[in-house]
Wavefront OBJ file of the C-alpha trace (Angstrom):
o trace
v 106.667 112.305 111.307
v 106.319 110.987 107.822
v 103.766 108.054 106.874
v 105.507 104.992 105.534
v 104.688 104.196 102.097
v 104.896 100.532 100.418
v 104.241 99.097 97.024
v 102.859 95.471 96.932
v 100.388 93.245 94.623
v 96.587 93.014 95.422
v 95.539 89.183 96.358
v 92.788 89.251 97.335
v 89.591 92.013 97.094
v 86.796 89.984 98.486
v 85.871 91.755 100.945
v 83.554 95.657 101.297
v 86.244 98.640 100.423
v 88.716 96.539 101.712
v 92.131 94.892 99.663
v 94.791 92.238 100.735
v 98.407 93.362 99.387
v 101.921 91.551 99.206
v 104.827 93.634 99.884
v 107.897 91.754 98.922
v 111.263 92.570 100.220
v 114.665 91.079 101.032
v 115.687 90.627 104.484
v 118.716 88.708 105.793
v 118.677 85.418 107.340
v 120.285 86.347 111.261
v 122.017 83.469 111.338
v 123.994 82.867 107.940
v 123.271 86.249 106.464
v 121.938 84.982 103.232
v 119.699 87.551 101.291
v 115.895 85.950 100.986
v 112.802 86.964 99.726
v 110.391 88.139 102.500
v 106.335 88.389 101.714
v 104.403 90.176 104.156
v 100.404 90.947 103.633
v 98.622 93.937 104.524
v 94.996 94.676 104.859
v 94.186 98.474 103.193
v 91.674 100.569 102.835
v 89.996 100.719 98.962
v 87.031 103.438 99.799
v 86.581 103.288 96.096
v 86.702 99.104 95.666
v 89.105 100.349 92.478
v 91.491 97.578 92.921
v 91.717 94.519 90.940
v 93.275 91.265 91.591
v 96.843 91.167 90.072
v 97.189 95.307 90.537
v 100.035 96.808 91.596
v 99.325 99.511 94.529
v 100.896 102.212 96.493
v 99.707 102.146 100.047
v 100.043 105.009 103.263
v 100.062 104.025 106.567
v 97.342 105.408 108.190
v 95.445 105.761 111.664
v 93.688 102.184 112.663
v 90.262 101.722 110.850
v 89.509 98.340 111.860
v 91.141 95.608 113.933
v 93.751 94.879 111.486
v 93.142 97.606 108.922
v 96.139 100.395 109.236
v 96.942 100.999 105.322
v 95.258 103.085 102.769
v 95.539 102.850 98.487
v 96.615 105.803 97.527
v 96.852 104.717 93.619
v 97.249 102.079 91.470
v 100.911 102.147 89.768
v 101.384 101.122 86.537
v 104.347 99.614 84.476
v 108.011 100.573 84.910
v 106.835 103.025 87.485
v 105.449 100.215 90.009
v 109.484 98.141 89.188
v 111.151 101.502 90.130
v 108.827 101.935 93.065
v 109.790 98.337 93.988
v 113.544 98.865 94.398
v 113.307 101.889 96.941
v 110.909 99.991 99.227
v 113.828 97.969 101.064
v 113.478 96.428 103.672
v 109.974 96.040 105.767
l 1 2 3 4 5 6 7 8 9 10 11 12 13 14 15 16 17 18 19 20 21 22 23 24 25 26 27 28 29 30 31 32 33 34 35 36 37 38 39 40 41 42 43 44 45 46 47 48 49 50 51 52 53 54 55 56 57 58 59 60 61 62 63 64 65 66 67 68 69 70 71 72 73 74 75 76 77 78 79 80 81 82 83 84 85 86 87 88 89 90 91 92
């Protein structure tokens, strides 16, 4: 089974090897179907504390490392690569 794969913006890095990413998405509203922006934050993995705040990152899912730790940074995108990357996210 493949891992899942998201692109999001790093928040927070406060912590020991350890980011807080953003993954925005749209998502429809049940009721009245409306298309609206949907923020959801991940904890991930940084074994190299290479993130800054403001980066753009591609994360893996990955087995649990901590009590809410399931993601891992893969890379940091740059550019028009991390907008492209954006688009084929979709939904969480």
């Amino acid at each position: 089974m493949p891992r899942k794969e998201l692109v999001g913006k790093v928040v927070s890095n406060k912590m020991q090897k350890t980011v807080v990413v953003a993954v925005e998405g749209l998502a429809s509203h049940k009721k009245y179907e409306k298309p609206m922006l949907q923020t959801r934050k991940f904890k991930a993995h940084d074994p190299e504390s290479k993130c800054q705040l403001g980066d753009r990152v591609r994360l893996r899912e990955c087995r649990p490392l901590s009590k809410e730790k399931r993601w891992l940074v893969i890379d940091v995108v740059h550019g028009e690569e991390a907008l492209s990357e954006i688009g084929e996210v979709g939904n969480l």
